[in-house]
PDB file with SEQRES, HELIX, SHEET and CRYST1 records, atoms N, CA, C and O in Angstrom:
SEQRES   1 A   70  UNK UNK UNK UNK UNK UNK UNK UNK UNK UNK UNK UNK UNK          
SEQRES   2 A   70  UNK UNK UNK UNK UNK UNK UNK UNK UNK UNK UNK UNK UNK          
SEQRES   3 A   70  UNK UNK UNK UNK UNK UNK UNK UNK UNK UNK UNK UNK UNK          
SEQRES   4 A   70  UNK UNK UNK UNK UNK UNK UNK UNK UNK UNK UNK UNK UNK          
SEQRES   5 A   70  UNK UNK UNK UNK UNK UNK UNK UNK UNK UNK UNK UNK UNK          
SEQRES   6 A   70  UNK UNK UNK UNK UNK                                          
HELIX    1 AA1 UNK A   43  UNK A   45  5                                   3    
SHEET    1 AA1 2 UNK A   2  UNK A   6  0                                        
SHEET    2 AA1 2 UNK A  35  UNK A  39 -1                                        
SHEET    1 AA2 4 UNK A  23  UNK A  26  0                                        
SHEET    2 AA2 4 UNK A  15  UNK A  17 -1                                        
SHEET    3 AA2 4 UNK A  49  UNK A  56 -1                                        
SHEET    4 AA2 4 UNK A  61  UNK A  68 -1                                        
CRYST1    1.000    1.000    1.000  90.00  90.00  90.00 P 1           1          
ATOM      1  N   UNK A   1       7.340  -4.470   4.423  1.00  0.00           N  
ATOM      2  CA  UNK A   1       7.752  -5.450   5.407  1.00  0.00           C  
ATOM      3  C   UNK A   1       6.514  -6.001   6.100  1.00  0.00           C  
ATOM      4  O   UNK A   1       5.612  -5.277   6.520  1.00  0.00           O  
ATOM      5  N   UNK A   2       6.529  -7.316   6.193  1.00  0.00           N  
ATOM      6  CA  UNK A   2       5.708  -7.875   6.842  1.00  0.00           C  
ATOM      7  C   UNK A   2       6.098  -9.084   7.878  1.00  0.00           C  
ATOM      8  O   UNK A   2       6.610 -10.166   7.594  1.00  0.00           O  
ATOM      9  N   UNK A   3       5.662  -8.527   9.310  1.00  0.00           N  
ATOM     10  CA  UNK A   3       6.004  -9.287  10.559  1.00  0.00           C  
ATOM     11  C   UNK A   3       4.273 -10.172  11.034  1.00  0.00           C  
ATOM     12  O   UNK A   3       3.141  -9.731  11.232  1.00  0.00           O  
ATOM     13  N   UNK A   4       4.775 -11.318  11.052  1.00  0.00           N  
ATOM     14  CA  UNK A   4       3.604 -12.654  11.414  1.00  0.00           C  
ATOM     15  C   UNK A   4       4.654 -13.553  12.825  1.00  0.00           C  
ATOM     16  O   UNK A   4       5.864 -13.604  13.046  1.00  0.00           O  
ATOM     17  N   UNK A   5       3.442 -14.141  13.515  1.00  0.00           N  
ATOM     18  CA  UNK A   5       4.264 -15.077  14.489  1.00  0.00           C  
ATOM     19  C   UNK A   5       3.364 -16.264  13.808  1.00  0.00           C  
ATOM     20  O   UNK A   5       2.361 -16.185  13.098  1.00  0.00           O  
ATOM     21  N   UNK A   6       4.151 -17.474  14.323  1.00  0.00           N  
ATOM     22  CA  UNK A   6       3.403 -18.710  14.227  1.00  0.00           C  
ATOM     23  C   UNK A   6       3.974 -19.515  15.409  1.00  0.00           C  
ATOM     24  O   UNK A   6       5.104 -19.678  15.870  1.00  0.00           O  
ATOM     25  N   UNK A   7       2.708 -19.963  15.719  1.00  0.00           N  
ATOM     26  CA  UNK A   7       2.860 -21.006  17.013  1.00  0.00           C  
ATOM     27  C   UNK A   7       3.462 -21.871  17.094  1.00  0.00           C  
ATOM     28  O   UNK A   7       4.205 -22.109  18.046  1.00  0.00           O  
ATOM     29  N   UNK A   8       3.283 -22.660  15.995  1.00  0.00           N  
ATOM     30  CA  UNK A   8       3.834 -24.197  15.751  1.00  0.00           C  
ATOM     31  C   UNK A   8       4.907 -23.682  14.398  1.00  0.00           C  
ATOM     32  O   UNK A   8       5.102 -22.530  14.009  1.00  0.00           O  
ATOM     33  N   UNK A   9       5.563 -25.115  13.807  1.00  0.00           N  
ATOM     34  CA  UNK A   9       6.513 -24.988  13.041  1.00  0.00           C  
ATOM     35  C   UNK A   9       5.403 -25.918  11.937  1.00  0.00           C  
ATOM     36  O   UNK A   9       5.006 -27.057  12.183  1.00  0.00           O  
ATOM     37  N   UNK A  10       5.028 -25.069  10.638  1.00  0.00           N  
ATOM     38  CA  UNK A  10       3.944 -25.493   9.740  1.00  0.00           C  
ATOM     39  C   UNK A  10       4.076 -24.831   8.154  1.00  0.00           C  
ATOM     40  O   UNK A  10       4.549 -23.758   7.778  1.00  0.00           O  
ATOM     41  N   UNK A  11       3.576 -25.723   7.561  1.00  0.00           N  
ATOM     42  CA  UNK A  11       3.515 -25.080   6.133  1.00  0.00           C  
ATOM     43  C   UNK A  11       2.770 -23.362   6.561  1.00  0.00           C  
ATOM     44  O   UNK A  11       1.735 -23.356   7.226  1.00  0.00           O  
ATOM     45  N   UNK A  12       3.162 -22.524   6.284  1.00  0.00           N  
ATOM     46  CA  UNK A  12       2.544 -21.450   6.049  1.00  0.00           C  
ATOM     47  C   UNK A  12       2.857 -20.767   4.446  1.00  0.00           C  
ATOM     48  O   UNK A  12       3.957 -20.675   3.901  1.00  0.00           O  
ATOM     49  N   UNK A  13       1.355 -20.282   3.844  1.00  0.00           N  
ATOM     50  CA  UNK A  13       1.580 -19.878   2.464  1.00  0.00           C  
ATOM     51  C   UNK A  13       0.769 -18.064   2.992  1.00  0.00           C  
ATOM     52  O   UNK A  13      -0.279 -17.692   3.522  1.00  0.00           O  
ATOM     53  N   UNK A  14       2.028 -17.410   2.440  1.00  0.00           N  
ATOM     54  CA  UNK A  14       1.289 -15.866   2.715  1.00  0.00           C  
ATOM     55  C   UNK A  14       1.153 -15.032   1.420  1.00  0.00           C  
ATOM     56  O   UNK A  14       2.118 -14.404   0.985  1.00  0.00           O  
ATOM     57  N   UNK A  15       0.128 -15.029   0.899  1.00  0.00           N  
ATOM     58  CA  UNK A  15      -0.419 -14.361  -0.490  1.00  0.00           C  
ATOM     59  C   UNK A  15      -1.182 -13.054  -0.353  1.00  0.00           C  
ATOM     60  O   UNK A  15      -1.923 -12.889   0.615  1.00  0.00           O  
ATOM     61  N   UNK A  16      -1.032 -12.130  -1.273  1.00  0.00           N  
ATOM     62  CA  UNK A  16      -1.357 -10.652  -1.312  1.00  0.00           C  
ATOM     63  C   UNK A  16      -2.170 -10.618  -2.836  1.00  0.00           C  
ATOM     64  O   UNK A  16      -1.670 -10.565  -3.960  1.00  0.00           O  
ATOM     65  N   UNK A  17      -3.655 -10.669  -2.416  1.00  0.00           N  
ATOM     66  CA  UNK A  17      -4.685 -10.360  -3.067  1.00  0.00           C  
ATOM     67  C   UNK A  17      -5.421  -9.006  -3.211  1.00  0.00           C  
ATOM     68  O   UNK A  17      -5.817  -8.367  -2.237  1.00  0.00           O  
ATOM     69  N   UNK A  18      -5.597  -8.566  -4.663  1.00  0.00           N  
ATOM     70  CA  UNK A  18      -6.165  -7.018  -4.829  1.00  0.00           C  
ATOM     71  C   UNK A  18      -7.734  -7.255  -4.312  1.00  0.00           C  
ATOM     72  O   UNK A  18      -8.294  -8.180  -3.723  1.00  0.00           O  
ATOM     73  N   UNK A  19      -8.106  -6.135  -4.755  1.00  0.00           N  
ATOM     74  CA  UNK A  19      -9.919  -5.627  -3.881  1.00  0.00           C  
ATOM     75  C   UNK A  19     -10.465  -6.193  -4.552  1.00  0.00           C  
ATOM     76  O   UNK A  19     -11.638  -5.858  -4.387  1.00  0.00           O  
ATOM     77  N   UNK A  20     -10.375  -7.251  -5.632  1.00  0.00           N  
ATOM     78  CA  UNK A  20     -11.134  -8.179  -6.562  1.00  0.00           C  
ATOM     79  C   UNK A  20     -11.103  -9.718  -5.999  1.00  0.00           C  
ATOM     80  O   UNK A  20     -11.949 -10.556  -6.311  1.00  0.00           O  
ATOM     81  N   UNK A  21     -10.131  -9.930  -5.229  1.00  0.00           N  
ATOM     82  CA  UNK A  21      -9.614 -11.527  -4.889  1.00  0.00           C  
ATOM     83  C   UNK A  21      -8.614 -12.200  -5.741  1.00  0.00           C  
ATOM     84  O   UNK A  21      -8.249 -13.363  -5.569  1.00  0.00           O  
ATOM     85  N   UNK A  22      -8.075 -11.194  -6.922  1.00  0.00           N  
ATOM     86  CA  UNK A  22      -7.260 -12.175  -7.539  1.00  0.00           C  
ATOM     87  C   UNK A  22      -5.958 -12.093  -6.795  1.00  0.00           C  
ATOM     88  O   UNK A  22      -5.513 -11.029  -6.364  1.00  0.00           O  
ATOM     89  N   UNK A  23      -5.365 -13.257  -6.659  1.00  0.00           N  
ATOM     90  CA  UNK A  23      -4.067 -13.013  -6.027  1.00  0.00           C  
ATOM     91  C   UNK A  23      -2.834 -12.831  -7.168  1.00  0.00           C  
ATOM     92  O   UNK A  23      -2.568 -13.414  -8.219  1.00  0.00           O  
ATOM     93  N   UNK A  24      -2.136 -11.566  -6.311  1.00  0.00           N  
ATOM     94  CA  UNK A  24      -1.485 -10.969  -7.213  1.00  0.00           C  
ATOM     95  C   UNK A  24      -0.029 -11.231  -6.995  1.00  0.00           C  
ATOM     96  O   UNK A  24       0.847 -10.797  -7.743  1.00  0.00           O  
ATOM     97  N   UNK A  25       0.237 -12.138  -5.680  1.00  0.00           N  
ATOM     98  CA  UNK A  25       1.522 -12.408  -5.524  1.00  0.00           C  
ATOM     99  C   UNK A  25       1.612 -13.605  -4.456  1.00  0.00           C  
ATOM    100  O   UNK A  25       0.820 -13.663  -3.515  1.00  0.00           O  
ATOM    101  N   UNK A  26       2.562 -14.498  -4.645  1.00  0.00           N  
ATOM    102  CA  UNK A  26       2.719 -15.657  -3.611  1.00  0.00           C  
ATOM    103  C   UNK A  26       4.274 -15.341  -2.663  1.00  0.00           C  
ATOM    104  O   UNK A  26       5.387 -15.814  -2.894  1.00  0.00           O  
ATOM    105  N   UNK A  27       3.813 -14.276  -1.432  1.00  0.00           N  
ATOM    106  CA  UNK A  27       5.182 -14.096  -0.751  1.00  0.00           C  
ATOM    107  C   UNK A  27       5.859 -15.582  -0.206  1.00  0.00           C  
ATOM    108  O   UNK A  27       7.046 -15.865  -0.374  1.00  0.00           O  
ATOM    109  N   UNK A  28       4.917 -16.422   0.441  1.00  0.00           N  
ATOM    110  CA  UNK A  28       5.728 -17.290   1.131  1.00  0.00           C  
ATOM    111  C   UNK A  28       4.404 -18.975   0.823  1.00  0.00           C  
ATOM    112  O   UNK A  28       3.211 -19.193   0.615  1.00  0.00           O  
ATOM    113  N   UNK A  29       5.529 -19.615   0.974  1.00  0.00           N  
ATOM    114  CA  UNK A  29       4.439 -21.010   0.684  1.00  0.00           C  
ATOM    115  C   UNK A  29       5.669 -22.256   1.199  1.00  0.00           C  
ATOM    116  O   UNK A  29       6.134 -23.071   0.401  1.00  0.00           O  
ATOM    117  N   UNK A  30       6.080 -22.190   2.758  1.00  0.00           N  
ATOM    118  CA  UNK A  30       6.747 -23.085   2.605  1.00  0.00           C  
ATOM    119  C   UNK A  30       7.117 -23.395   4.258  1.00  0.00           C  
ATOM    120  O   UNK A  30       7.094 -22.445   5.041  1.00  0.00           O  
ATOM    121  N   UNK A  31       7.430 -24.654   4.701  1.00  0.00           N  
ATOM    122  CA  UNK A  31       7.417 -24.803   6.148  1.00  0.00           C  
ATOM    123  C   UNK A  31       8.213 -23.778   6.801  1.00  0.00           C  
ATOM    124  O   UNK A  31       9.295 -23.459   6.310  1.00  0.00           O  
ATOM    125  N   UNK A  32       7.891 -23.373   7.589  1.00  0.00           N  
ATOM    126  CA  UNK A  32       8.609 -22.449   8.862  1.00  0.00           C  
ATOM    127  C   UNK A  32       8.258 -22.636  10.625  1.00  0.00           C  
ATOM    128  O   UNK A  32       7.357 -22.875  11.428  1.00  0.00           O  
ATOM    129  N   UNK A  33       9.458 -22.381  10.518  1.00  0.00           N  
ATOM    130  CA  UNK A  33       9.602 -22.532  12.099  1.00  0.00           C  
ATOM    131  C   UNK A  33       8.799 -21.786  12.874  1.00  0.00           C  
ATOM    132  O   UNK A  33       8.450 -20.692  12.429  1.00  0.00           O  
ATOM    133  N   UNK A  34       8.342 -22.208  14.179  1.00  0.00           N  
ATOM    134  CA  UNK A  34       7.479 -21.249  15.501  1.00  0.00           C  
ATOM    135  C   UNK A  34       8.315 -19.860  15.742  1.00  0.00           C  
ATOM    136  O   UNK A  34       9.519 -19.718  15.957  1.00  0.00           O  
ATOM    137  N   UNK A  35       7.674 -19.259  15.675  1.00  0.00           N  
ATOM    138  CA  UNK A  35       8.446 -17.821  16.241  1.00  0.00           C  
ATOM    139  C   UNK A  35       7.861 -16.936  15.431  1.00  0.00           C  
ATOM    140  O   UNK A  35       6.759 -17.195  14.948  1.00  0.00           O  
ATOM    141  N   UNK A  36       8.745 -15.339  15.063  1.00  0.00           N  
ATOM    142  CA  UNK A  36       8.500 -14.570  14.927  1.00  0.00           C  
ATOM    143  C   UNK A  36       8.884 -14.616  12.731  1.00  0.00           C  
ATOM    144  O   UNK A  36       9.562 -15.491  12.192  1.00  0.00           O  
ATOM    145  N   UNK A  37       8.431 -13.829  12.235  1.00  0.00           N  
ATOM    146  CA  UNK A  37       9.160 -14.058  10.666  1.00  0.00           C  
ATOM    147  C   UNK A  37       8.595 -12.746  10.077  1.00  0.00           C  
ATOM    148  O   UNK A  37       7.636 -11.998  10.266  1.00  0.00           O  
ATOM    149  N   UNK A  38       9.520 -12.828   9.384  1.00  0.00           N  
ATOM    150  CA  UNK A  38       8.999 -10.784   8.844  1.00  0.00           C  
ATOM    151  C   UNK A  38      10.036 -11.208   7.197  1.00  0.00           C  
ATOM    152  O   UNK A  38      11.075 -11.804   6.911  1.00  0.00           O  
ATOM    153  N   UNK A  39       9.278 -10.685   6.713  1.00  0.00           N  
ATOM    154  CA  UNK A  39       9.100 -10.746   4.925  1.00  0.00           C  
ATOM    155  C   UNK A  39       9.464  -9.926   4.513  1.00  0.00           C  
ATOM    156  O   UNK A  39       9.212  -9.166   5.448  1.00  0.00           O  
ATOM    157  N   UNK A  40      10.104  -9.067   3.500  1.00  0.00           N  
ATOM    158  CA  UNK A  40      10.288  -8.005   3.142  1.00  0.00           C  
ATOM    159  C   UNK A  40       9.490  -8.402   1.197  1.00  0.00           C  
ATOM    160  O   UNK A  40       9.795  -9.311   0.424  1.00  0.00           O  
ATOM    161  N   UNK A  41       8.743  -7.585   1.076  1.00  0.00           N  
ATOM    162  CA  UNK A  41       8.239  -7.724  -0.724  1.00  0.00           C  
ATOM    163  C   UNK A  41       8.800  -6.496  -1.243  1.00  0.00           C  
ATOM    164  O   UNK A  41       9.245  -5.579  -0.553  1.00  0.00           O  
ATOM    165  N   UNK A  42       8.741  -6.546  -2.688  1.00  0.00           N  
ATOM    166  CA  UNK A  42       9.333  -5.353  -3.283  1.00  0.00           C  
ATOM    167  C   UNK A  42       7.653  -4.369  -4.042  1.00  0.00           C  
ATOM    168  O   UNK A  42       7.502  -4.447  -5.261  1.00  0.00           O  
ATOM    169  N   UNK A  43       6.652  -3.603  -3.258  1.00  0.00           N  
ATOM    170  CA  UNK A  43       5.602  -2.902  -3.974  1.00  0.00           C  
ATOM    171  C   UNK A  43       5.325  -2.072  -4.874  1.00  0.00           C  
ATOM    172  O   UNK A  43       4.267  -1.491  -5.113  1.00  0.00           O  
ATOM    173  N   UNK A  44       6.998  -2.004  -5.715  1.00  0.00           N  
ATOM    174  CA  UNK A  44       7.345  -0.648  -6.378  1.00  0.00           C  
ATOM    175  C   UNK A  44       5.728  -1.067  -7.985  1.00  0.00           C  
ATOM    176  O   UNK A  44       4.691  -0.478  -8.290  1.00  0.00           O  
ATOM    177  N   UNK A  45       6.224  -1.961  -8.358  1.00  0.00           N  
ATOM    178  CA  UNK A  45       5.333  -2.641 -10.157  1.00  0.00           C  
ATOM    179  C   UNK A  45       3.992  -2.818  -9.160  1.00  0.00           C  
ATOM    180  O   UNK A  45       3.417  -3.801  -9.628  1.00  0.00           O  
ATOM    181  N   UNK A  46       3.301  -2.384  -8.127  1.00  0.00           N  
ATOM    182  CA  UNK A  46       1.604  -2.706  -8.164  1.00  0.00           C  
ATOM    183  C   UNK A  46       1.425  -1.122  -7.611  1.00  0.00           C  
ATOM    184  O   UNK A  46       2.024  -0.499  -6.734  1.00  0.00           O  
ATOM    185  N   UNK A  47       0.610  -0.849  -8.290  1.00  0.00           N  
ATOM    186  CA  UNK A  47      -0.654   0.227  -8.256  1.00  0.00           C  
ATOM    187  C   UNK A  47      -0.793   0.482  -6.743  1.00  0.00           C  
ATOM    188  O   UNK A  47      -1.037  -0.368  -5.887  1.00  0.00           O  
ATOM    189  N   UNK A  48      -0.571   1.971  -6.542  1.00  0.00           N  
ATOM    190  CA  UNK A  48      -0.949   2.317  -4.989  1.00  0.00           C  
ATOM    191  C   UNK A  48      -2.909   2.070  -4.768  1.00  0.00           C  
ATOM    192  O   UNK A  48      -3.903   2.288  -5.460  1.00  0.00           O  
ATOM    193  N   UNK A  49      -2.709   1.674  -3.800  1.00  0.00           N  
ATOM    194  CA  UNK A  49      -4.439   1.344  -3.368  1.00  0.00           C  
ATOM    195  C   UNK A  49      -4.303  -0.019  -2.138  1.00  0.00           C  
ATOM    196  O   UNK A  49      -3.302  -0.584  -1.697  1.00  0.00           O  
ATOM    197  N   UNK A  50      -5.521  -0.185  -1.900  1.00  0.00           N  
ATOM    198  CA  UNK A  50      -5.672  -1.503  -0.839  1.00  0.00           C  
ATOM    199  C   UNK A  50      -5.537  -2.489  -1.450  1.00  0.00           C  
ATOM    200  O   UNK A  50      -5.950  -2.611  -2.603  1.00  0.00           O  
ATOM    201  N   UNK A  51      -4.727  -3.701  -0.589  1.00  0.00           N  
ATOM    202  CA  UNK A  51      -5.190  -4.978  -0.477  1.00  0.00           C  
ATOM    203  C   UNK A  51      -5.296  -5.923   0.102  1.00  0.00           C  
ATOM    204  O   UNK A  51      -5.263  -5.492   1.255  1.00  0.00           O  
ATOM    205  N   UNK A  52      -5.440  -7.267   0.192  1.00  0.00           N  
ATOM    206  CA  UNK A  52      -5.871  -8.166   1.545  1.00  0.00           C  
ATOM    207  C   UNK A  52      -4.323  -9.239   1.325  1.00  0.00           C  
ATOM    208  O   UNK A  52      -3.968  -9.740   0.258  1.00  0.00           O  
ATOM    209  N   UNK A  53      -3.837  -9.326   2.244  1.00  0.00           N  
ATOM    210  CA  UNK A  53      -2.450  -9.811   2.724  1.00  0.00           C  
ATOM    211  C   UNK A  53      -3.180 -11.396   3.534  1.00  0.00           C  
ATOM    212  O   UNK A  53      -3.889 -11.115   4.500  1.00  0.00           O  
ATOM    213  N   UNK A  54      -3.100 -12.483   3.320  1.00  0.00           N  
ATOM    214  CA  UNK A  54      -3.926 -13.696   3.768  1.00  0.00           C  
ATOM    215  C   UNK A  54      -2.382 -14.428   4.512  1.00  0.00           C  
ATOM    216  O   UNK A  54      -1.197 -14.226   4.247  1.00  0.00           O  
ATOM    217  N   UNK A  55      -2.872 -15.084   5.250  1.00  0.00           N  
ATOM    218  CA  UNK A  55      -2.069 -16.111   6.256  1.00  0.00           C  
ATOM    219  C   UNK A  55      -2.672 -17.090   6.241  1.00  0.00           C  
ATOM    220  O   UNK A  55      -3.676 -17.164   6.950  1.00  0.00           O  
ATOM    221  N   UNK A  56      -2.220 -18.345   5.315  1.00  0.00           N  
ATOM    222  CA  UNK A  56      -2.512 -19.412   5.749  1.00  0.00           C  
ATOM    223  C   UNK A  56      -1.640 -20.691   5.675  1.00  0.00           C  
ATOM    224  O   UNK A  56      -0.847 -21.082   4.818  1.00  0.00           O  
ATOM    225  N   UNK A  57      -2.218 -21.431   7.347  1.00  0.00           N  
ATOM    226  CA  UNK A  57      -1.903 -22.543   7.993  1.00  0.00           C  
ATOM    227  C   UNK A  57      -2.654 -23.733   7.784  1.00  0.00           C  
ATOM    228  O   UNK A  57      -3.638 -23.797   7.047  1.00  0.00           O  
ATOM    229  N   UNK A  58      -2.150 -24.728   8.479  1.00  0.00           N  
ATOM    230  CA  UNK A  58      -3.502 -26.121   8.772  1.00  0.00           C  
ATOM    231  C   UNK A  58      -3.791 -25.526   9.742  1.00  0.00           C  
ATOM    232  O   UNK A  58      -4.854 -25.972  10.175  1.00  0.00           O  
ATOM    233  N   UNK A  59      -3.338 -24.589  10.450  1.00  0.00           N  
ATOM    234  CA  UNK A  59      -4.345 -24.382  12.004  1.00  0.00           C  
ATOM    235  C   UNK A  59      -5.248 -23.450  11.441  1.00  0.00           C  
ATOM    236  O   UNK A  59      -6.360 -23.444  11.968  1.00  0.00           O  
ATOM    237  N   UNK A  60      -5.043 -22.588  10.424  1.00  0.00           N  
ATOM    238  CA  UNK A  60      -6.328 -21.739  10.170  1.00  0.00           C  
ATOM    239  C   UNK A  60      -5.812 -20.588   9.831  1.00  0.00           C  
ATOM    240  O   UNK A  60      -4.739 -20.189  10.281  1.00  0.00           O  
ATOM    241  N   UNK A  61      -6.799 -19.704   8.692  1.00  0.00           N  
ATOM    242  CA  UNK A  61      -6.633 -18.663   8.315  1.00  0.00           C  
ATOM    243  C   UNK A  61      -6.957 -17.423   8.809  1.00  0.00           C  
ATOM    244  O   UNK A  61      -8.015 -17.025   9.298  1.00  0.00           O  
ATOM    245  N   UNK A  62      -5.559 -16.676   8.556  1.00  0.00           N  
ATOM    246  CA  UNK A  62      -5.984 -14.994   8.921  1.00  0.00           C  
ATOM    247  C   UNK A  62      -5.901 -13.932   7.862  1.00  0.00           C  
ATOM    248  O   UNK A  62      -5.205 -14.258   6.900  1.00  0.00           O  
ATOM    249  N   UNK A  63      -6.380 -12.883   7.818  1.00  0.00           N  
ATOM    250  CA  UNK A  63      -6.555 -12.019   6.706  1.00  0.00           C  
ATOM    251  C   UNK A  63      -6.431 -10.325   7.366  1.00  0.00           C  
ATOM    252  O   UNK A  63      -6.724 -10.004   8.518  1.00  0.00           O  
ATOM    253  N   UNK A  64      -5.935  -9.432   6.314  1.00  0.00           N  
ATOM    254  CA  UNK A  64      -5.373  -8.373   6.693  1.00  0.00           C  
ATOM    255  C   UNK A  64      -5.371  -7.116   5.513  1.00  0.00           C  
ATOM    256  O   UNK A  64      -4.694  -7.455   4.542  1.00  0.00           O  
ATOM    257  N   UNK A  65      -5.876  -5.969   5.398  1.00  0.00           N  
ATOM    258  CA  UNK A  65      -6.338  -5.278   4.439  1.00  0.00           C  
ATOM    259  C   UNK A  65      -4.657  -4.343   4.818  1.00  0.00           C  
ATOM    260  O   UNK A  65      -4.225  -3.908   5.885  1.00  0.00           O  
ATOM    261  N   UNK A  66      -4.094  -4.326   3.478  1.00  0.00           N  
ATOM    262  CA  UNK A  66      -2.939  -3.524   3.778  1.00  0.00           C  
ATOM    263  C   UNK A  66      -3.032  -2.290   2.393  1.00  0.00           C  
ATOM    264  O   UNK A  66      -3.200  -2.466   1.186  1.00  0.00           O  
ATOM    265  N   UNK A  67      -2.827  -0.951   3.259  1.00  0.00           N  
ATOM    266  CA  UNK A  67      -2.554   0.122   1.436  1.00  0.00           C  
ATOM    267  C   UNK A  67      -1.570   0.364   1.114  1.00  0.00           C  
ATOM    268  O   UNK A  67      -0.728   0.555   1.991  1.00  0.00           O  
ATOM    269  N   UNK A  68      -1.327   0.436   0.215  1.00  0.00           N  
ATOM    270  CA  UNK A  68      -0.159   0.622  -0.312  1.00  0.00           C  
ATOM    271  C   UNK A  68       0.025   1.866  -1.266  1.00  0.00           C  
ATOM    272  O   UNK A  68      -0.625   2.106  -2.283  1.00  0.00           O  
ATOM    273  N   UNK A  69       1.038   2.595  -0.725  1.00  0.00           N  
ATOM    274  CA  UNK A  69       1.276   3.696  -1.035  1.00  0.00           C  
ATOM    275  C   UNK A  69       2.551   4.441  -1.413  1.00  0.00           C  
ATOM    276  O   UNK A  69       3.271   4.775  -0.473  1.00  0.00           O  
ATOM    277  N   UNK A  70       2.937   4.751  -2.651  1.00  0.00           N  
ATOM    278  CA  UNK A  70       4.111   4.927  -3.440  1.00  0.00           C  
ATOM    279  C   UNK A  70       5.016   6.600  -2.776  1.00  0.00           C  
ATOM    280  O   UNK A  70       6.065   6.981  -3.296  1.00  0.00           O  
TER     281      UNK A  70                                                      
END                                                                             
């Protein structure tokens, strides 16, 4: 599960990249409303270990090292 706020109501695309940069999954890529939004992904088919969870807006990007663990 993954909980993000956004300020404004904006394209947001939220992608989950391994410790290499390839992105390994496209959770969200699509306008949403201001407020609060929480994602649920399914991590069972990727390999327990770290990876970087990215947030991005036109207002700007954030980034987030998440592990994942079976």
């Amino acid at each position: 599960t993954c909980n993000y706020t956004l300020g404004t109501g904006e394209v947001a695309r939220l992608e989950l990249f391994n410790m290499l940069g390839q992105s390994i999954a496209v959770l969200a890529d699509e306008f949403q409303s201001a407020g609060l939004h929480q994602l649920n992904y399914n991590v069972a088919g990727l390999a327990e270990g770290m990876y970087y969870l990215r947030l991005s807006t036109r207002s700007g990007t954030v980034s987030t090292v998440v592990n994942i663990a079976h």
